[in-house]
Backbone bond lengths (Angstrom), bond angles and torsions (degrees), N, CA, C in turn:
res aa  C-N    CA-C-N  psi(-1)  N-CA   C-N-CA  omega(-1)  CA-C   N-CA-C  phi
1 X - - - 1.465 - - 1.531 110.38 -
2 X 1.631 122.41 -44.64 1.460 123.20 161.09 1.428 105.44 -17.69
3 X 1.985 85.93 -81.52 1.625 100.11 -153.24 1.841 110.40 -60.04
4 X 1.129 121.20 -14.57 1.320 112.39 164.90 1.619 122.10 -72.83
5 X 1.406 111.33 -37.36 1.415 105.13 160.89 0.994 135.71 -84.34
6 X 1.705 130.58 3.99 1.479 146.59 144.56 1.395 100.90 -59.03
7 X 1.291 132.85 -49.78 1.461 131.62 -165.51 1.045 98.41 -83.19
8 X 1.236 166.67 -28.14 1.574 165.35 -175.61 1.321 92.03 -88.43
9 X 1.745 136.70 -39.06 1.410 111.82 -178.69 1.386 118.48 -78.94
10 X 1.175 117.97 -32.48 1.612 129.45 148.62 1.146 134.26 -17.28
11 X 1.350 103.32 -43.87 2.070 123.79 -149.51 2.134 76.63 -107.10
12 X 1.043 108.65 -37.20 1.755 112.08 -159.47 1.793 89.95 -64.08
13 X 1.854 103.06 -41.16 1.310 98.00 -148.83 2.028 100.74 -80.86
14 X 1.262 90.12 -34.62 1.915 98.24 173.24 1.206 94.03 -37.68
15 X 1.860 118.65 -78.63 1.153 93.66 -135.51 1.852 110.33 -103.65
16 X 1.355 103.17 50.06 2.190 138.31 168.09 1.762 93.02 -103.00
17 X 1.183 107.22 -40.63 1.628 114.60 175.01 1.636 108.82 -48.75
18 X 1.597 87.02 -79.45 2.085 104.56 -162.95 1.581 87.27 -49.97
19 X 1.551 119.15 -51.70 1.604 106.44 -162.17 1.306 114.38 -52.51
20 X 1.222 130.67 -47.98 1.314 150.06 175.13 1.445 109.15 -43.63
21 X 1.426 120.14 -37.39 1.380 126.43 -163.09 1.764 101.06 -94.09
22 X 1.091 104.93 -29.60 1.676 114.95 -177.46 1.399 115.44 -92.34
23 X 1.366 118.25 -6.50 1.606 123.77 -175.53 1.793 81.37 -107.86
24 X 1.380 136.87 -45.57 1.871 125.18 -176.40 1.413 82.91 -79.27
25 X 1.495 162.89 -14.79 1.087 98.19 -170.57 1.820 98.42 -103.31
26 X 1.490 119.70 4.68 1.354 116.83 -173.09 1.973 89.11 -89.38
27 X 1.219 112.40 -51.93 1.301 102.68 178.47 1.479 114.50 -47.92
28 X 1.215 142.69 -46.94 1.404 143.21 157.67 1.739 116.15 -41.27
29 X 1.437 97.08 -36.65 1.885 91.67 -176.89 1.766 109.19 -78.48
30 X 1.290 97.56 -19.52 1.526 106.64 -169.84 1.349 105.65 -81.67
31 X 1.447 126.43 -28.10 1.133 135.43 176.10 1.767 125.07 -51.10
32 X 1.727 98.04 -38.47 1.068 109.71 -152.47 1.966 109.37 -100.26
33 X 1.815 118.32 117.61 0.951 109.61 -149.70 1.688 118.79 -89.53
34 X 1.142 106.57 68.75 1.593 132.83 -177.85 1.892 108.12 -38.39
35 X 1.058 101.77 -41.43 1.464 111.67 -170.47 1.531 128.37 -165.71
36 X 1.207 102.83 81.58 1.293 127.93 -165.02 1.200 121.95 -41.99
37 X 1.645 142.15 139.12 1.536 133.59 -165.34 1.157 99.77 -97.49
38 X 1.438 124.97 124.07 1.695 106.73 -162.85 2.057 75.59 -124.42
39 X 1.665 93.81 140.13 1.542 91.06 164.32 1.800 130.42 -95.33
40 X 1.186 107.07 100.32 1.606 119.15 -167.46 1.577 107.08 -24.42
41 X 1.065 136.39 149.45 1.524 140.94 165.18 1.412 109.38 -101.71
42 X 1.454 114.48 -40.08 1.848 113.50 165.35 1.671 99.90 -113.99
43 X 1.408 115.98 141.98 1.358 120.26 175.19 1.444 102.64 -82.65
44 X 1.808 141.10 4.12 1.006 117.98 179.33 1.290 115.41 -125.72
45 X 1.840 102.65 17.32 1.468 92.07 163.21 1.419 108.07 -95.52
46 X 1.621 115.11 -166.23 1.519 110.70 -166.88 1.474 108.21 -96.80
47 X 1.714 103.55 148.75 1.449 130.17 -179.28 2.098 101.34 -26.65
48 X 1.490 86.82 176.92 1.844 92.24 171.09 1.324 87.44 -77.06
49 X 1.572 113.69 172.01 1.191 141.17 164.57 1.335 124.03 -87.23
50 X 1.721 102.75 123.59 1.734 122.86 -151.21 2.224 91.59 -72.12
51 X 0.938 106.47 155.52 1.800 115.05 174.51 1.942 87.87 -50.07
52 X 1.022 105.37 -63.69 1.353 96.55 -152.13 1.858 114.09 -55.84
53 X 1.053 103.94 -28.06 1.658 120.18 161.78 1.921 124.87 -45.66
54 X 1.125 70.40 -73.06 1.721 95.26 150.45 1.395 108.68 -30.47
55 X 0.896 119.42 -82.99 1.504 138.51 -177.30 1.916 102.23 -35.32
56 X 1.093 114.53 -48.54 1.448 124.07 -151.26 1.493 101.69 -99.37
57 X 1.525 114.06 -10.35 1.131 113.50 179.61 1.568 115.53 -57.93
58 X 1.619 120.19 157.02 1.133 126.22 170.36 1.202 121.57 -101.03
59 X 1.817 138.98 131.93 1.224 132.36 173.52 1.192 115.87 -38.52
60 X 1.710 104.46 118.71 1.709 117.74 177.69 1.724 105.24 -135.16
61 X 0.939 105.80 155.33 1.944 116.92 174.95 1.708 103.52 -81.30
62 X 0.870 108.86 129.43 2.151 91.83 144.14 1.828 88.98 -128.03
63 X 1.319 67.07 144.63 1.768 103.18 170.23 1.317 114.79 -106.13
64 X 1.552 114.47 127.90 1.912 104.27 -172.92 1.622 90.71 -145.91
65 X 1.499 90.84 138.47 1.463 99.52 170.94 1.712 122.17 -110.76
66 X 1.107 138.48 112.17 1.293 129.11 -157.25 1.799 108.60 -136.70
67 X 1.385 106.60 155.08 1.736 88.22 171.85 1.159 128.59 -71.49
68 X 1.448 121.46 175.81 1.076 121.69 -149.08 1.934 107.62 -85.42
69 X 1.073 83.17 -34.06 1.553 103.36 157.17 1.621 134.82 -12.16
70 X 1.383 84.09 -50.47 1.603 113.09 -155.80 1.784 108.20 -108.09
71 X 1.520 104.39 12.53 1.943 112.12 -171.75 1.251 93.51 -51.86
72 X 1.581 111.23 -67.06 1.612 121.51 -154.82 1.712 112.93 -48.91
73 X 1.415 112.98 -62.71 1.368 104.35 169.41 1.744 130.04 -71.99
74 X 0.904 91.97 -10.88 2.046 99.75 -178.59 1.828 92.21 -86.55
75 X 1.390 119.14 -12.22 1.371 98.64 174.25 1.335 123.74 -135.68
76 X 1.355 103.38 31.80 1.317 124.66 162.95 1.785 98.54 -109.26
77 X 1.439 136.04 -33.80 1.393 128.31 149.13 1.296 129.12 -65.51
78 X 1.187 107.58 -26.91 1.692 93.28 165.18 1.990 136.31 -87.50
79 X 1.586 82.63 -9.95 1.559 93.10 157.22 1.576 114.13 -89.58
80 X 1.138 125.33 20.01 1.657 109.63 175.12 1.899 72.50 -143.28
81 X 0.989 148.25 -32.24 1.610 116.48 150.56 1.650 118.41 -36.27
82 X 1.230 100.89 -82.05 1.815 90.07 170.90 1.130 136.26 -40.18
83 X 1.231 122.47 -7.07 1.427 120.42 -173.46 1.632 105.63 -109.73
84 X 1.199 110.37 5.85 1.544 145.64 -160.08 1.385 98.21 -106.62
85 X 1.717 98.30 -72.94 1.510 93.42 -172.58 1.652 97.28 -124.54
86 X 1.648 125.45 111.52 1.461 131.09 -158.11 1.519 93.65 -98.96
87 X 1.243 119.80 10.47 1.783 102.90 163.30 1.491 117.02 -121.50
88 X 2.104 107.56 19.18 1.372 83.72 163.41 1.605 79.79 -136.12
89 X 1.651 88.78 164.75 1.391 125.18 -166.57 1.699 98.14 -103.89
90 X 1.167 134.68 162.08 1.404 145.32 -125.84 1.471 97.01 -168.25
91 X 1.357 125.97 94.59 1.566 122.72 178.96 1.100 109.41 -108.94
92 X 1.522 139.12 73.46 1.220 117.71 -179.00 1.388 137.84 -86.56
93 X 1.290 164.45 132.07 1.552 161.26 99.59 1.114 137.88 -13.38
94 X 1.399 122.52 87.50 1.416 125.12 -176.12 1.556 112.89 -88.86
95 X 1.334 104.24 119.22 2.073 105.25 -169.44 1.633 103.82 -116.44
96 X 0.979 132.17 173.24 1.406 134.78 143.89 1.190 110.07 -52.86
97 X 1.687 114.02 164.61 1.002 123.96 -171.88 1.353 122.04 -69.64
98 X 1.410 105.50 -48.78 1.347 129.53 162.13 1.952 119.54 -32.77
99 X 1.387 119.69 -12.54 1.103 135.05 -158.98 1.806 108.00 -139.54
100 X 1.216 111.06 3.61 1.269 111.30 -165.87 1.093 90.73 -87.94
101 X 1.725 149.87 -52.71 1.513 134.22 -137.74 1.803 98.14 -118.22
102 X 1.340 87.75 69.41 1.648 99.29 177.61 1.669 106.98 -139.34
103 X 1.187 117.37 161.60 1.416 137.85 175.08 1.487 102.20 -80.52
104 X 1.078 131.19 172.78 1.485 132.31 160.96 1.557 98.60 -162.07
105 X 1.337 111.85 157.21 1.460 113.46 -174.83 1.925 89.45 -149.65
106 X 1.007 131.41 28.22 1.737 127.14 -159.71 1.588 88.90 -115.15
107 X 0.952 128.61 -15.49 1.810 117.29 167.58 1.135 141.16 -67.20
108 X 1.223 142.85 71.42 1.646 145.30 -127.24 1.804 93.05 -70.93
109 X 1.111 108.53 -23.61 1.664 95.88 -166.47 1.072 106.38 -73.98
110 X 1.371 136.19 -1.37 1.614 141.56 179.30 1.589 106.49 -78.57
111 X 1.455 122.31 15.37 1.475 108.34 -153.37 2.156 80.23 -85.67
112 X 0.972 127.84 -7.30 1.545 129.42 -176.95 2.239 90.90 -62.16
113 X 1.199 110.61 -40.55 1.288 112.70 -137.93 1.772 100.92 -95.77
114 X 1.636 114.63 3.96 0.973 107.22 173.48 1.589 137.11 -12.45
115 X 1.210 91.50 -69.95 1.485 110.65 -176.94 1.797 121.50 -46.08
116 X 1.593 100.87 -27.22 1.281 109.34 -173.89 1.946 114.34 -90.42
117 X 1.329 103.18 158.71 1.277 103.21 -162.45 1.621 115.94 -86.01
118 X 1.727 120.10 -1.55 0.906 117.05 168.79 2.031 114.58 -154.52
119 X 0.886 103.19 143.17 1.566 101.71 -170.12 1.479 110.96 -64.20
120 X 1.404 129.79 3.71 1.119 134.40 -150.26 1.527 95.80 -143.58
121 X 1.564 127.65 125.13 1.157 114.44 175.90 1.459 125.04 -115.07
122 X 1.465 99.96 -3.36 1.657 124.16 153.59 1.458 133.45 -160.99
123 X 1.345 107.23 156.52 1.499 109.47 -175.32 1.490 97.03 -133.01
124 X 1.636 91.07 138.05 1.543 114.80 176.15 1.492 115.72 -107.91
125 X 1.480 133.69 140.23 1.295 120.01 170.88 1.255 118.90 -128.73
126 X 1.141 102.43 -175.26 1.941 100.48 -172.07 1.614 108.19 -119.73
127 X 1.601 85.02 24.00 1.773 111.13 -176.81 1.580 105.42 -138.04
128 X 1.262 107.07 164.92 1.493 133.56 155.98 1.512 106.79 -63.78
129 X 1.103 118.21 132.81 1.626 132.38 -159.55 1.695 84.94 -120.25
130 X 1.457 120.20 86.76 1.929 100.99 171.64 1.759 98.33 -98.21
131 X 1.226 108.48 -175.29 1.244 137.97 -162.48 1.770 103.24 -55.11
132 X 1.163 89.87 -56.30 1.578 113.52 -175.12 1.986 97.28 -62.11
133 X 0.589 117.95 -49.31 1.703 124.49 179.93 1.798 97.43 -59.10
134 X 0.822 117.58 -76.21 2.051 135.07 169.48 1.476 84.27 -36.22
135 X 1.006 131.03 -75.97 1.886 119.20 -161.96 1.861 110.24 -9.38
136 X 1.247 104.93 -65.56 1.550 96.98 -164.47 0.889 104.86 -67.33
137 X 1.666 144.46 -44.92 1.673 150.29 -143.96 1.516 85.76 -96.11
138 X 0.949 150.21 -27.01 1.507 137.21 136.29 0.980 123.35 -27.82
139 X 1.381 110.00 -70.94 1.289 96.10 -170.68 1.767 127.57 -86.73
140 X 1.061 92.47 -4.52 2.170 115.56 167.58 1.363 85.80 -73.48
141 X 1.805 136.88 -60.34 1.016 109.94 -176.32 2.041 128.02 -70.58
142 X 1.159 108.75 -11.59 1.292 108.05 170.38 1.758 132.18 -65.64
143 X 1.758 85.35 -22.49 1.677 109.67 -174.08 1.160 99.41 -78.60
144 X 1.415 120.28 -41.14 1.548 113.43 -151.40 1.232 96.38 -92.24
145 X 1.681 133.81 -18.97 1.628 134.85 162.88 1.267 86.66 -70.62
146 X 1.383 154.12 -92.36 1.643 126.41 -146.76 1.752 124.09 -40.86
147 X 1.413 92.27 -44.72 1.801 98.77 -178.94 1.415 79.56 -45.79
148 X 1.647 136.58 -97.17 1.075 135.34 -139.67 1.676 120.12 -40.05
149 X 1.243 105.39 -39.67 1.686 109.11 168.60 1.396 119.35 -92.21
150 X 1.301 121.72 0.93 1.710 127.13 143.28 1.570 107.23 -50.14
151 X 2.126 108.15 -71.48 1.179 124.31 -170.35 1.785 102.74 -38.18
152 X 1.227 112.60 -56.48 1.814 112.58 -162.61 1.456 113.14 -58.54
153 X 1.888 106.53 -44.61 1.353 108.15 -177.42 1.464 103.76 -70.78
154 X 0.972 153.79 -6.44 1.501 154.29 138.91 1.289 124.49 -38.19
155 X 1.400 97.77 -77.91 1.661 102.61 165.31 1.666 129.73 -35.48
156 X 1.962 104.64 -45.49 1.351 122.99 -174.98 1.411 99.62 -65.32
157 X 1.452 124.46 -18.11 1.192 99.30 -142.87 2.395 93.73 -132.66
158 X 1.922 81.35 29.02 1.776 71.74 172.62 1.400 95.66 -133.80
159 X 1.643 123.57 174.86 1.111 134.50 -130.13 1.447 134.41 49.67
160 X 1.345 102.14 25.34 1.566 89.82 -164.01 1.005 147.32 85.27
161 X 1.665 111.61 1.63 1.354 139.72 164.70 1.398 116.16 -110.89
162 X 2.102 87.37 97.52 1.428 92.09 179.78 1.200 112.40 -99.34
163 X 1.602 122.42 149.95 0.956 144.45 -168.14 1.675 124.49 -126.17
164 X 1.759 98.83 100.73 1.373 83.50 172.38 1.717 138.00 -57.44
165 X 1.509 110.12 139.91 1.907 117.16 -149.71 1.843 84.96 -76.73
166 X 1.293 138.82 -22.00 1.621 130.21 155.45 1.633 107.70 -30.13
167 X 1.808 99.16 -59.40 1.475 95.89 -141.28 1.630 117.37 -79.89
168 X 1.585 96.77 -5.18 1.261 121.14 -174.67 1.904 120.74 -53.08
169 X 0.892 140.65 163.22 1.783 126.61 -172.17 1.593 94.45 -124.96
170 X 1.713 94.71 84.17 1.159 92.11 -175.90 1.638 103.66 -116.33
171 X 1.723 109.96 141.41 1.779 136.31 -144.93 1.467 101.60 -83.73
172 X 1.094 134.36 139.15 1.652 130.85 170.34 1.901 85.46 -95.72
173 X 1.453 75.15 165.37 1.559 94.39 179.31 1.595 117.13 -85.20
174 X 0.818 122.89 136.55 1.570 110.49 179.58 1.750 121.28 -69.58
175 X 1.400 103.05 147.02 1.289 88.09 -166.36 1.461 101.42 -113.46
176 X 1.364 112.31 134.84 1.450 134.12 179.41 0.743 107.19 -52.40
177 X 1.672 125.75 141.66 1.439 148.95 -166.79 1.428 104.34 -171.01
178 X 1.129 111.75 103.50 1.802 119.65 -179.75 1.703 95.46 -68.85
179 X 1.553 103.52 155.13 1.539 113.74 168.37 1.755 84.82 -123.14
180 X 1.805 100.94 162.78 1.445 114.00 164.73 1.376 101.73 -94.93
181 X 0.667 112.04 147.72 1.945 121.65 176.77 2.155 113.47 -124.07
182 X 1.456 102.97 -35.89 1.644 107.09 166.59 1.224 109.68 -150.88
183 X 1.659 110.08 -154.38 1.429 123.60 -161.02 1.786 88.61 -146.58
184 X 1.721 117.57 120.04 1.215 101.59 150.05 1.628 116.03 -136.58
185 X 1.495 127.63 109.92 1.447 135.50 -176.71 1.431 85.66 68.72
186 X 1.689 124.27 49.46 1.568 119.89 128.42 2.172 94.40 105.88
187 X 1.414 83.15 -19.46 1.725 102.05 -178.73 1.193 114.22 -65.40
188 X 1.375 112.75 129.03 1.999 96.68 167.69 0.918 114.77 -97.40
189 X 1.326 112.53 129.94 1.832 127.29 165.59 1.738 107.79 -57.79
190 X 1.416 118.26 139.81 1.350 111.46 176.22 1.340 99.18 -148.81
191 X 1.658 114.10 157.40 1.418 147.24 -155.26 1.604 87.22 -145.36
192 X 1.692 89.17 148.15 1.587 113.09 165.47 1.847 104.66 -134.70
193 X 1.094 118.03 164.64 1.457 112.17 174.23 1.487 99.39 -133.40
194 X 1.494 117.17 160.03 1.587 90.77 -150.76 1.742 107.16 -132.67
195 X 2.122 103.14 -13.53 1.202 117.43 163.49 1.265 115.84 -132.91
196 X 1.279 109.38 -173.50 1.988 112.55 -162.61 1.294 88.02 -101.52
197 X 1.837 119.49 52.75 1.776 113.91 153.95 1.432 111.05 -65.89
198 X 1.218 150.44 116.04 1.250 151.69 165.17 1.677 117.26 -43.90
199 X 1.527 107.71 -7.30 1.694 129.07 -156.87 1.323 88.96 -92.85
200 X 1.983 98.71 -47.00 1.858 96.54 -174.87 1.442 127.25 -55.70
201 X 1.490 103.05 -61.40 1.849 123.75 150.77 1.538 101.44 -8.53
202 X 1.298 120.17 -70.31 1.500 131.48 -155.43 1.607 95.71 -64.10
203 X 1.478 108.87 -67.30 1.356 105.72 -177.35 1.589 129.06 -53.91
204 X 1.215 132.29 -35.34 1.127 153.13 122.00 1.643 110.73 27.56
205 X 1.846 81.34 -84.78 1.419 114.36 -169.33 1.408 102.34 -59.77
206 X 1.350 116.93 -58.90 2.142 127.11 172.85 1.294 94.92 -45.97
207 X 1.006 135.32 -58.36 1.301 125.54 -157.51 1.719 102.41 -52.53
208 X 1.138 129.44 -64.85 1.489 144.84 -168.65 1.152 111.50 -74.74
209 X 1.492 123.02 1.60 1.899 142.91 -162.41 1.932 90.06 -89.64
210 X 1.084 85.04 150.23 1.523 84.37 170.38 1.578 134.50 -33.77
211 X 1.807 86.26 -52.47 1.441 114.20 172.31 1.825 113.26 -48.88
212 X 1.119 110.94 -46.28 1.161 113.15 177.80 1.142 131.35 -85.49
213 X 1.597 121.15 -12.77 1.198 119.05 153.76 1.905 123.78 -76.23
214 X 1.191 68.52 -40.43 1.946 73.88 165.29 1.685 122.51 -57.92
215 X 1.564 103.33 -27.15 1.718 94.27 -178.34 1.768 90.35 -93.53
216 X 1.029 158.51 -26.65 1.426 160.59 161.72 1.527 105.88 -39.61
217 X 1.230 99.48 -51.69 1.633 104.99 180.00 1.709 118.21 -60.74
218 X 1.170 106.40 -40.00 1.554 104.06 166.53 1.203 138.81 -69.48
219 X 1.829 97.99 -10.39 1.740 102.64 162.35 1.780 119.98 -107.44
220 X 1.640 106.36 8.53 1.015 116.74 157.77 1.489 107.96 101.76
221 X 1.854 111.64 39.00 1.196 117.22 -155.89 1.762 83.12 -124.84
222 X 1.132 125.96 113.31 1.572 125.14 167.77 1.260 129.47 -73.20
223 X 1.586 126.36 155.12 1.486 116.42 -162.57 1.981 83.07 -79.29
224 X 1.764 95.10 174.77 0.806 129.69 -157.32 1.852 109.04 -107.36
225 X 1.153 108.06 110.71 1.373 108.56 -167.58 1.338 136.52 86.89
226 X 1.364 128.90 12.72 1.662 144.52 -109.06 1.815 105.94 -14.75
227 X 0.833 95.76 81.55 1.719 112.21 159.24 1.178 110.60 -67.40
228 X 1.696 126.06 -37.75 1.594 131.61 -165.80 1.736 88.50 -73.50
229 X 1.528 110.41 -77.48 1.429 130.21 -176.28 1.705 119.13 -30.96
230 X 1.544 106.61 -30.71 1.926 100.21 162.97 1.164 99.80 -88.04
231 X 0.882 122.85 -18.17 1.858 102.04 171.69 1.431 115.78 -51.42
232 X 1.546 81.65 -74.88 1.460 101.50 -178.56 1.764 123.35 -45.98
233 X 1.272 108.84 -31.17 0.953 102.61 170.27 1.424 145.61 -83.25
234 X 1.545 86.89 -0.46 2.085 121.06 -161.82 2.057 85.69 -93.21
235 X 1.070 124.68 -33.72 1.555 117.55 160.56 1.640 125.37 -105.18
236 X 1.682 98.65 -8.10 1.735 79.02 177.20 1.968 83.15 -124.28
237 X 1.182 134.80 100.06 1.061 118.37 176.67 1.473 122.12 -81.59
238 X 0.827 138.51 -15.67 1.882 164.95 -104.92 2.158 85.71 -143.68
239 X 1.256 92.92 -45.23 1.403 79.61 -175.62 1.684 139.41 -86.55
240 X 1.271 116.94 5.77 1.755 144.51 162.58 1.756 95.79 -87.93
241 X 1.586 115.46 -65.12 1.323 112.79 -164.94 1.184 104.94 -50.96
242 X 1.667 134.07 -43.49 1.520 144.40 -157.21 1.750 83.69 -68.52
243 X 1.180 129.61 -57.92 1.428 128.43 -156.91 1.415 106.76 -48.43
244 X 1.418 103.95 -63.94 1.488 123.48 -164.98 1.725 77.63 -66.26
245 X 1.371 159.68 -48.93 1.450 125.95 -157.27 1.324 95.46 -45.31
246 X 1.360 107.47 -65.25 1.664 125.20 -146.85 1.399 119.48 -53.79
247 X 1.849 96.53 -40.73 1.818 96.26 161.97 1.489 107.78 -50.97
248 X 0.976 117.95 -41.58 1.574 99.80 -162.73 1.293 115.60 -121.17
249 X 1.580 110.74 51.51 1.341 145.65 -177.85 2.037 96.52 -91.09
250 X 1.392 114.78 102.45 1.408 127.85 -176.00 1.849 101.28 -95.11
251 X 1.367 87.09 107.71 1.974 81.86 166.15 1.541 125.02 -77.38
252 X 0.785 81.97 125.32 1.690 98.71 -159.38 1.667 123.99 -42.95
253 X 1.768 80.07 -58.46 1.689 81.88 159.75 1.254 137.22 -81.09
254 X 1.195 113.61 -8.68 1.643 124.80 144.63 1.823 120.41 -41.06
255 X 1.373 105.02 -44.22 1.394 113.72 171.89 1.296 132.75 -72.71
256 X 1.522 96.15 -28.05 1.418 103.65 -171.49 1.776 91.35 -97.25
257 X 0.692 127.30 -18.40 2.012 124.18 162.08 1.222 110.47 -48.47
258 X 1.414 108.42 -59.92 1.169 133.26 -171.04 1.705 120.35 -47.22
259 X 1.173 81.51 -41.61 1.601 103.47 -178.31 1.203 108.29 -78.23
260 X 1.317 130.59 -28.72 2.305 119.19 178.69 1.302 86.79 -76.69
């Protein structure tokens, strides 16, 4: 009779063991941030980028211009971007504000980027970016896409190789569309991206990824939309509803005073 209840405490304790070992090692896998939940700003551009993508990527630059404001956290995210994605490089420019929604062409190391319509492939602010703000850098960016399809139909069209200006592959300008990226004193922080770098897209996406709200949060920059708060609330549900009771928890005999 012992040895049967030695063997049942045995068999109880194995399998307090395996459970134990299969709840640390899923809690450990869950831990680890493999692929970041980034919240889209347009539903019709493309998803984050899968590991294996990553992988296949080709060495590219992004260039970002942001205020000056914003060094400390834009470069504590762009060192765990790179280490994210190890074939692109991260050039950033921190300006005043006053200097942020401009073109620049004065950087000689851009001579790779000819082809593209602006030396800059995003801007971050420590502001709301509205429509009315985008007006001019629109349209600076619309100018500097025509020069470029001026320049080609030129080219196409010397030596003697004329070229009808139809057949030519000529680029529209991209059109500005701010994303929110945080929250500061209720304010939205806003970003524009300004060419079809695929690097920008990516960064974009990190930025709004868990990962990136989490390094924002330590300089006192809040996620954007409560993205944190459905989480949180998708496993603790009990704990938003409990809040809102209590706000609007009426003392009774306060009411009934109230009432003679």
């Amino acid at each position: 009779m012992r040895d049967y209840k030695l063997l049942l405490a045995g068999l109880i304790l194995l399998l307090l063991i395996i459970f134990i070992a299969i709840f640390t090692w899923l809690w450990s896998s869950n831990r680890k941030n493999i692929d970041p939940l980034p919240i889209m700003a347009n539903a019709n551009e493309p998803s984050a980028t899968t590991q294996d993508e990553v992988n296949t990527l080709t060495d590219s630059t992004l260039y970002i211009k942001a205020e000056e404001d914003l060094q400390a956290p834009l470069d504590d995210i762009i060192v765990s971007f790179e280490s994210r994605y190890p074939h692109v490089q991260v050039v950033p420019s921190y300006v005043p504000a006053s200097d942020l929604l401009t073109l620049s062409n004065a950087n000689p190391s851009h001579d790779k980027r000819s082809e593209l319509v602006a030396d800059i492939d995003m801007i971050i602010a420590n502001d709301s970016l509205s429509a009315d703000r985008l007006t001019p850098l629109q349209a600076e960016l619309k100018a500097a896409q025509d020069k470029i399809n001026l320049d080609k139909e030129n080219i196409n069209n010397t030596d003697d190789k004329k070229v009808d200006t139809a057949e030519t592959d000529n680029a529209e300008a991209r059109t500005l569309n701010s994303f929110s990226y945080a929250l500061r004193d209720k304010q939205a922080l806003e970003g524009v991206i300004l060419t079809e770098n695929t690097a920008a897209t990516n960064f974009r996406n990190f930025l709004l990824s868990s990962t990136g709200q989490d390094i924002l949060e330590k300089y006192d920059y809040y996620n954007i939309e409560g993205y944190k708060n459905s989480v949180n609330d998708l496993f603790n549900p009990t704990s938003r509803a409990q809040k809102a009771a209590n706000a609007n928890t009426v003392n009774v005999a306060d009411a009934l005073s109230n009432g003679k």
